[in-house]
N, C-alpha and C positions, 0 to 999 in steps of 0.2 A: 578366453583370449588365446587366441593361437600365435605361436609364433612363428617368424619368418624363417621357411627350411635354406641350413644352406648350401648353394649352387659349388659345388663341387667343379667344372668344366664345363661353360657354355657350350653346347653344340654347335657344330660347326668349326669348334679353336681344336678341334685332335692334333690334328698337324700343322696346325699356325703355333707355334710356340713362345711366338713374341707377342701376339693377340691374346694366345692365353693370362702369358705373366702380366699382362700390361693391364688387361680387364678384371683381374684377379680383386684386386681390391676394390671394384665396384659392385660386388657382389656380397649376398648377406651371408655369412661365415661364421665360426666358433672360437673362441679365446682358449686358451692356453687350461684355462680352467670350466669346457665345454658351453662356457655361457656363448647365448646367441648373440651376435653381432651385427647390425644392419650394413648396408653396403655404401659404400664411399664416393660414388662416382664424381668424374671431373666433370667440368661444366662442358667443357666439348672435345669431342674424339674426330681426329680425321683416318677411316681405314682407308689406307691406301696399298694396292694391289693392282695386278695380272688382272684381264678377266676372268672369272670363274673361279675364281681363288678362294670363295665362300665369304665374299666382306657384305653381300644382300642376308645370308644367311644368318652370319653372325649379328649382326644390327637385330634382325628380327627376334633371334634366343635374346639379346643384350636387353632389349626392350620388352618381351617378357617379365623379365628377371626381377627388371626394375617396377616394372606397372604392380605386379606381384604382392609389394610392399602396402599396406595402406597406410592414411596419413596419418593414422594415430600409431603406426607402428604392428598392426596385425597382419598377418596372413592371408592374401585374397586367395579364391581360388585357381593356381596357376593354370590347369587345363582350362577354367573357360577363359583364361588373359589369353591365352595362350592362341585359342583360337580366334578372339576379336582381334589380336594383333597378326594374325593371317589375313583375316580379313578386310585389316586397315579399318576395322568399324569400333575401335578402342577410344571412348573420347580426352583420353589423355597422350594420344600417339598421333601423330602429326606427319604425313610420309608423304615428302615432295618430289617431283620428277620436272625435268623440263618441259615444257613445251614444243616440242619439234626436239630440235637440235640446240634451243640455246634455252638457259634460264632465265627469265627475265627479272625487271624488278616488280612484275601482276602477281609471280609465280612465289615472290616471297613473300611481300606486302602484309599481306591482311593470312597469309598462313602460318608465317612464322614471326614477322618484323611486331606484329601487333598481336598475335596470339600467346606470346608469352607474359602479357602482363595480365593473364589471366591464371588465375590458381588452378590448381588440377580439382577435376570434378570428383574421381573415389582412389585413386590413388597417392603415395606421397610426392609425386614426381611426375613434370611431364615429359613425352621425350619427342625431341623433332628429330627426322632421319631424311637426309638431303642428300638423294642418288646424283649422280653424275655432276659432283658440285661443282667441279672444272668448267661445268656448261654455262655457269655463271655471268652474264655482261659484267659490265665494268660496273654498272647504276645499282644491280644485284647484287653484286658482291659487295659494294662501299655500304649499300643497306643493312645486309646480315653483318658486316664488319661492325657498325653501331651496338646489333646483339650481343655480338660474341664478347664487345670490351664490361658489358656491366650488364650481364645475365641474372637473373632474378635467383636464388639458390634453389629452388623446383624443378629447374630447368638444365635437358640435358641434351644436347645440340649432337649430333652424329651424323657425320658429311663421308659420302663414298666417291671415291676417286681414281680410276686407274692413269688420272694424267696427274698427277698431282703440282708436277713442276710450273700446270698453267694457272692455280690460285693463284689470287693476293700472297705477295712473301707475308703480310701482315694479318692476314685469316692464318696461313697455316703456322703463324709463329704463338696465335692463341688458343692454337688446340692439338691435346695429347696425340703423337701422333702414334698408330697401331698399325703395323708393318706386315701384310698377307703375302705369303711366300707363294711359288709357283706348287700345285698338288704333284706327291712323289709321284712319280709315274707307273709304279706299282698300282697305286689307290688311284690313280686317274682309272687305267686301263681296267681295272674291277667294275669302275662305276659305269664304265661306255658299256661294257657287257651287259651288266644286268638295267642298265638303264633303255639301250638302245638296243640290245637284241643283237649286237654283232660277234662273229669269232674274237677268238683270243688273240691269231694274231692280227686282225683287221683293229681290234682296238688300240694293240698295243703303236701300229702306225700310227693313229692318228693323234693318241696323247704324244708321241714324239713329234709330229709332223705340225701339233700345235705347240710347239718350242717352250711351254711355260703358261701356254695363253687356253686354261681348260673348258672356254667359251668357243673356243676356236675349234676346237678338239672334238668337244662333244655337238655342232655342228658339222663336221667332217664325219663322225659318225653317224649322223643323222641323213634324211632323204636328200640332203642336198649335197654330202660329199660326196658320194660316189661319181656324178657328173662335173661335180668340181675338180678332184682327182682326176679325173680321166681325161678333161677338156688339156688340165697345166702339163700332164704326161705326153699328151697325145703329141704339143708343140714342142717338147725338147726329145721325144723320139724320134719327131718326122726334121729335125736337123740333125741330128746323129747317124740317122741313115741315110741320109741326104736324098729323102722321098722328092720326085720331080712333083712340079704341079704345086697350086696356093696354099702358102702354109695354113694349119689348123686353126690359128689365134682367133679366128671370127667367132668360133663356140662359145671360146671366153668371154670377149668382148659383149656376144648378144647375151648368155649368163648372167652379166655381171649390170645390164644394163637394166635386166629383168626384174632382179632384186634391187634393185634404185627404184625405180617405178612400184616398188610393191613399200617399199620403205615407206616413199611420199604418200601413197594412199594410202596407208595407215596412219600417217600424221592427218590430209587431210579430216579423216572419220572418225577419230578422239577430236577432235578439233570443231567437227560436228555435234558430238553427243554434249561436248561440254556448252556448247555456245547455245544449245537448248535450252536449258537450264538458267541462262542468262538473262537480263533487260537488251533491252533494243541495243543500246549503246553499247554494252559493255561487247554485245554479239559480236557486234561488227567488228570493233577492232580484234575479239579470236578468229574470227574468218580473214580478214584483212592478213591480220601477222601467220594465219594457217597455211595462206597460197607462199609465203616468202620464204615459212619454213619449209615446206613440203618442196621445194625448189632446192634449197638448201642441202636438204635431208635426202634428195634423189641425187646429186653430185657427191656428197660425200659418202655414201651407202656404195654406189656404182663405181666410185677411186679407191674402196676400202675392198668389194670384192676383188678387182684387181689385182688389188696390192697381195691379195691372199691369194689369187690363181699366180701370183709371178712369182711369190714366196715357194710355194710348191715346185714351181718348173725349175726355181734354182738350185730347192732339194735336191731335185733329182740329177742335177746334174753335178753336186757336189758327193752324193751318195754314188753315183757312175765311180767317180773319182777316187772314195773309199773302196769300193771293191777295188778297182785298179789296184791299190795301194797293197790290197791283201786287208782290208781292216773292216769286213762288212759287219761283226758287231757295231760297228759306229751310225749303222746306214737306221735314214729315217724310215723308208720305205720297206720295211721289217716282212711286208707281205709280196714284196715285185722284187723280190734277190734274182730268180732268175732272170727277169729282163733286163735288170741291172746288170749284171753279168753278159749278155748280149752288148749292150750300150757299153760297158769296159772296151770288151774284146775290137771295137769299132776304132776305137779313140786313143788316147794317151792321157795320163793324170794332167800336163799341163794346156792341153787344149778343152779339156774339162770343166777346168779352172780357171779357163778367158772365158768360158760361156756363163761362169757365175757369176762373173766382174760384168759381162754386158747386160747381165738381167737384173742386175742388183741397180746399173746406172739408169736401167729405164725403172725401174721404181721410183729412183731419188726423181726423174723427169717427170714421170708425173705427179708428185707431192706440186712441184714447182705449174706447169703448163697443163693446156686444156689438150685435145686432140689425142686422142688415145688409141686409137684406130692407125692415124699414119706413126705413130711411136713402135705400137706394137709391131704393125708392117715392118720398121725401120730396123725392130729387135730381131724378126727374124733375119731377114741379109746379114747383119753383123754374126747373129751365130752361125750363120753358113759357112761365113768367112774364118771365123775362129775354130770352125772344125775342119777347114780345106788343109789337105796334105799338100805343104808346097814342097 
């Protein structure tokens, strides 16, 4: 009989400190007087975080951890849980995602609303992990909210969220909640290096230039910031130097419109593989709801690159503002001091600072309105106007 080794610090919690203390007693541990102690877990956890914050990660050590245990109380072997819970092929671990852009009630139904009244096959416990549970309908959520009032004691519900404030108040008031900080930016800008191949200080930009958000960041590191950076730069340098001729915003826009269409085609083609696999009936209604989400998913992917090329051009023109001031430790763009410096020497800290206020109001305009094309148009004149020496 072996017994259960105990987990010392889930991987993944180094720098989540609250994630750590919070999961600490779900984990099998040693008494005062070195006896083994098995692990306590709450019936449901909501990690809520940033993106990139490590709350996919942790879920995955968490549920390790637990699969680990068997149900008599012995020892399984943690490297092979370990890798069927990579692979999602664990038949006590249960790992939901939306559908497109929303979760429905198909997506809980019969994986989780009815799959816990079933005992775990070699483990003591089973565990459901419920990515982007924000993505919830209303029909979804009143469903799992059934679950989560009178869960079966096997059963261990783990929901990830970085919107959290869009649950049920009455889902998140019946589960532990586990709180993922933003990565220091130290250990961000380490992981962009050896992850992405870039300098030290191109990495160190882009953990600051993703404000907290290390999903954001380690894309900006990736093949597609560089063109992203350059496109949101290009539009707040060619008003600062007041370049004649059509502003640059079109790069963005076509960008931005690029990765929508590539979103929706990947929802379409999960949406294909699954509906394979399906009866006649059930096909059709994933192909049916596949075109509405793929619709869906190409609007909000193409308003979200936006929002991240307008985020960047307002950097830069708050970071102008910092050098101005004399405070370039502050500047996000840790790799473009010298053009910073150029764009200072041009301007003044307070017409700097009307150009953040006009970029910031076309982002709030497009959460609200469609037409992004005459907005953006619209943003440039306004910064022209906010950088005219009268």
């Amino acid at each position: 009989r072996t017994t259960i080794a105990p987990v010392s610090v889930l991987p993944g919690t180094e720098h989540q400190p609250h994630a750590r203390a919070v999961l600490a007693r779900a984990l099998a541990r040693e008494d005062a007087a070195g006896r083994p102690v098995p692990g306590d877990p709450s019936h449901a956890y909501l990690f809520q975080g940033p993106p990139g914050s490590g709350k996919r990660t942790v879920a995955r050590a968490l549920a390790t951890a637990l699969l680990s245990e068997g149900a008599d109380g012995t020892a399984l072997d943690p490297a092979g849980v370990a890798t069927r819970v990579e692979r999602r092929s664990h038949p006590d671990l249960t790992w939901v995602r939306p559908t497109g852009g929303i979760m429905r009630k198909e997506d809980v139904d019969e994986a989780v609303v009815q799959a816990v009244s079933r005992r775990p096959f070699e483990a003591r416990r089973r565990v459901f992990v419920l990515e982007s549970a924000h993505a919830m309908n209303d029909t979804a959520a009143n469903r799992l909210l059934k679950t989560l009032e009178e869960p079966p004691d096997y059963v261990v519900l783990v929901l990830l969220s970085e919107r959290p404030g869009e649950l049920l108040t009455t889902i998140r008031s019946r589960c532990q909640i586990v709180r993922f900080d933003p990565l220091p930016e130290d250990d961000l800008t380490g992981r962009l290096q050896r992850d992405h191949g870039v300098d030290a200080l191109t990495a160190r930009a882009c953990a600051r230039l993703g404000l907290g958000d290390a999903q954001l960041a380690r894309t900006l590191a990736g093949p597609e910031g560089a063109p992203m950076r350059a496109a949101a730069e290009a539009v707040a340098r060619h008003a600062v130097h007041a370049v004649p001729g059509q502003p640059p915003w079109k790069a963005m826009s076509e960008a931005a419109a690029e990765r929508g269409k590539a979103a929706g085609a990947l929802v379409e083609a999960e949406a294909k593989e699954t509906a394979e696999r399906l009866p006649d009936r059930e096909r059709r209604r994933v192909e049916r709801n596949a075109k509405d989400d793929a619709k869906r998913v190409v609007r909000r992917e193409r308003t979200a690159a936006l929002d991240v090329s307008l985020r960047l051009c307002g950097l830069w023109f708050r970071d102008a503002a910092s050098v101005a001031l004399g405070a370039e430790d502050a500047v996000h763009h840790v790799d473009r001091v010298a053009q910073l410096r150029e764009d200072a020497a041009r301007s003044d800290v307070h017409r700097l600072l009307r150009c953040v206020d006009v970029v910031d109001e076309t982002r709030r305009t497009f959460r609200r309105n469609a037409g992004e094309d005459l907005q953006l148009d619209a943003m440039s004149v306004r910064l022209a106007g906010a950088l005219a020496r009268r």
